[in-house]
C-alpha positions as CSV (number, residue, x, y, z in Angstrom):
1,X,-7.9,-7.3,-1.5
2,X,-8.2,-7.4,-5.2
3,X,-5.4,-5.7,-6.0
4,X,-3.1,-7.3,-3.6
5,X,-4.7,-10.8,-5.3
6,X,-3.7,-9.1,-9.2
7,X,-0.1,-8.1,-7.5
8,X,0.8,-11.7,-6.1
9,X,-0.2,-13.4,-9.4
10,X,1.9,-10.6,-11.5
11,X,4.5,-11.6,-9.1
12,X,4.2,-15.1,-10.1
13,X,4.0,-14.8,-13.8
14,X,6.8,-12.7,-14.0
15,X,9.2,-14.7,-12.1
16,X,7.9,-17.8,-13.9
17,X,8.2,-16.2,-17.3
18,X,12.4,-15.9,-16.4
19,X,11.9,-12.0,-16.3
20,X,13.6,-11.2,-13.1
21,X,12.8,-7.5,-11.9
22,X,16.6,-5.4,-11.2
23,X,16.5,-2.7,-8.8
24,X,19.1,-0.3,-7.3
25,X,19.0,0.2,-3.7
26,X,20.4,2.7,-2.2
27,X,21.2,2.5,1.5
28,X,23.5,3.4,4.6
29,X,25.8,1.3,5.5
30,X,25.1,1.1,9.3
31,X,21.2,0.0,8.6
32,X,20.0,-3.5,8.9
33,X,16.4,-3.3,8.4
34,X,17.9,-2.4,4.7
35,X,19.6,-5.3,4.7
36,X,16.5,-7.3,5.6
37,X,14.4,-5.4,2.9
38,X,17.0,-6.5,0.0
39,X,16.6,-10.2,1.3
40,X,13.2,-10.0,1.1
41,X,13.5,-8.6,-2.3
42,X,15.6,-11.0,-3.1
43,X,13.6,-13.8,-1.9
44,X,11.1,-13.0,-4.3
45,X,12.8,-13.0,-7.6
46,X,14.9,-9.7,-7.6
47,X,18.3,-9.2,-8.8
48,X,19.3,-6.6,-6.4
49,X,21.9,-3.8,-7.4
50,X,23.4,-2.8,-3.8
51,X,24.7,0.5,-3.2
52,X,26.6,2.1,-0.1
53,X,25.9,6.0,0.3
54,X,27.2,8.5,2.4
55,X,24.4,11.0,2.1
56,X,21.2,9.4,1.7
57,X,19.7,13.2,1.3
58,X,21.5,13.6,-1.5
59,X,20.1,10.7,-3.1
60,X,16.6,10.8,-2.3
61,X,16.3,14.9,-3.2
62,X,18.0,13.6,-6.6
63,X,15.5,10.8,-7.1
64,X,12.5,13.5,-6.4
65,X,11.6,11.7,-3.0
66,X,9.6,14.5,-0.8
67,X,10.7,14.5,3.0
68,X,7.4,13.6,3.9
69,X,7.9,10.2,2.0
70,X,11.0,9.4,3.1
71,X,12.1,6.6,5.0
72,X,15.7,4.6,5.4
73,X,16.5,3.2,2.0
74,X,15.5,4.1,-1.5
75,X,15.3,2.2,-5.0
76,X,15.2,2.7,-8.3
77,X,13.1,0.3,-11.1
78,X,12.9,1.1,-14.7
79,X,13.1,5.1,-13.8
80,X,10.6,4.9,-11.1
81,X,11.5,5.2,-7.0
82,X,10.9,3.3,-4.2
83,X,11.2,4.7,-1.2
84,X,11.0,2.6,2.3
85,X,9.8,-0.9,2.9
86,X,8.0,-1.4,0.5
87,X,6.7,-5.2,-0.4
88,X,8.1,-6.7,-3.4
89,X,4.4,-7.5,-5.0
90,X,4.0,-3.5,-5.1
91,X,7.2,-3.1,-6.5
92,X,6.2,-5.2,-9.6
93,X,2.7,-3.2,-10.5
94,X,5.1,0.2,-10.6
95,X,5.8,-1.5,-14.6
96,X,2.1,-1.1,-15.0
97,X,1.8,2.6,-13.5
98,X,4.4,4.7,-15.6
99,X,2.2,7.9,-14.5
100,X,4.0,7.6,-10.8
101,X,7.1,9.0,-10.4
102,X,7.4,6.2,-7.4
103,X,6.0,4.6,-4.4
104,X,6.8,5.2,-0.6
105,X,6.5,3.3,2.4
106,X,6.9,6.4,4.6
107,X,8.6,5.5,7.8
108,X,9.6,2.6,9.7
109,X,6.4,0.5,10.1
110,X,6.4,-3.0,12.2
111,X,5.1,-5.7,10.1
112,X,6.4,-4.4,6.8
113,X,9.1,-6.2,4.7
114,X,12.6,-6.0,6.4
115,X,10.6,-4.4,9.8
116,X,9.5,-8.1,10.7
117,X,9.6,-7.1,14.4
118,X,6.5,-9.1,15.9
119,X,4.6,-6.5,15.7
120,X,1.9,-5.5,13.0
121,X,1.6,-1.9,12.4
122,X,-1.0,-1.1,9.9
123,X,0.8,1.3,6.8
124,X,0.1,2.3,3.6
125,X,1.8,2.4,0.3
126,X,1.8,5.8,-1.3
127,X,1.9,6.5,-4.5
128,X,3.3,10.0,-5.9
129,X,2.6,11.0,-9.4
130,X,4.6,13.3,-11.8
131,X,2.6,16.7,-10.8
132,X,3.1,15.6,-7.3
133,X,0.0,14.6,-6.0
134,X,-0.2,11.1,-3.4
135,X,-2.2,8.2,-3.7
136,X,-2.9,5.4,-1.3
137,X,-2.0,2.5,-3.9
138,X,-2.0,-0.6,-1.3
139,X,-2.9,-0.6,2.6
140,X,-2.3,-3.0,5.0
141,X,-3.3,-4.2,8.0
């Protein structure tokens, strides 16, 4: 709960302070819960940089994603991944963790950002360092 506290207020001061966070995201065209995931990015201070792909397998095996990570859409923020739906306040704290090659949301879970379904699934956000190695950086309920 601490952390997701820290996040929201790094959220806050960084939006306040005129900084806005640009990511690439890299998507299929036929997807909306992409579409819905850039919005909520958007919604909280992002400039989003929106990109059309063909073969998403090609992108995410060029941006080191693992299979096991993946999900339906991937970013890219200051040279660091993220993969899936993950929420925007995670997004922010990669600036503070330059030892993680990214962060994943793997799957399609209800209740995450862009999955707003009705339903809450509980997920996790993964972490992956450079060596490879996984982390549980946020959960949720």
């Amino acid at each position: 709960m601490r952390s997701l506290l820290l996040a929201t207020l790094l959220l806050s001061a960084t939006v306040q302070a005129g900084e806005t966070p640009v990511i690439d995201v890299h998507r299929d065209a036929n997807c909306g819960c992409c579409k819905a995931w850039i919005e909520h990015l958007e919604n909280n201070g992002f400039k989003v940089n929106d990109h059309v792909e063909a073969d998403m397998g090609a992108v995410k095996a060029r941006l080191g994603v693992p299979p096991r990570l993946a999900s339906c859409h991937t970013g890219v923020i200051n040279g660091q991944f993220v993969e899936g739906h993950v929420p925007a306040r995670d997004i922010l704290g990669l600036k503070q963790r330059p030892e993680l090659a990214g962060l994943a949301v793997p799957g399609m879970p209800h209740g995450s950002p862009g999955m707003e379904t009705g339903r809450q699934d509980r997920y996790e956000v993964i972490g992956l360092d450079r060596q490879g190695q996984e982390s549980v950086v946020q959960s949720y309920p």
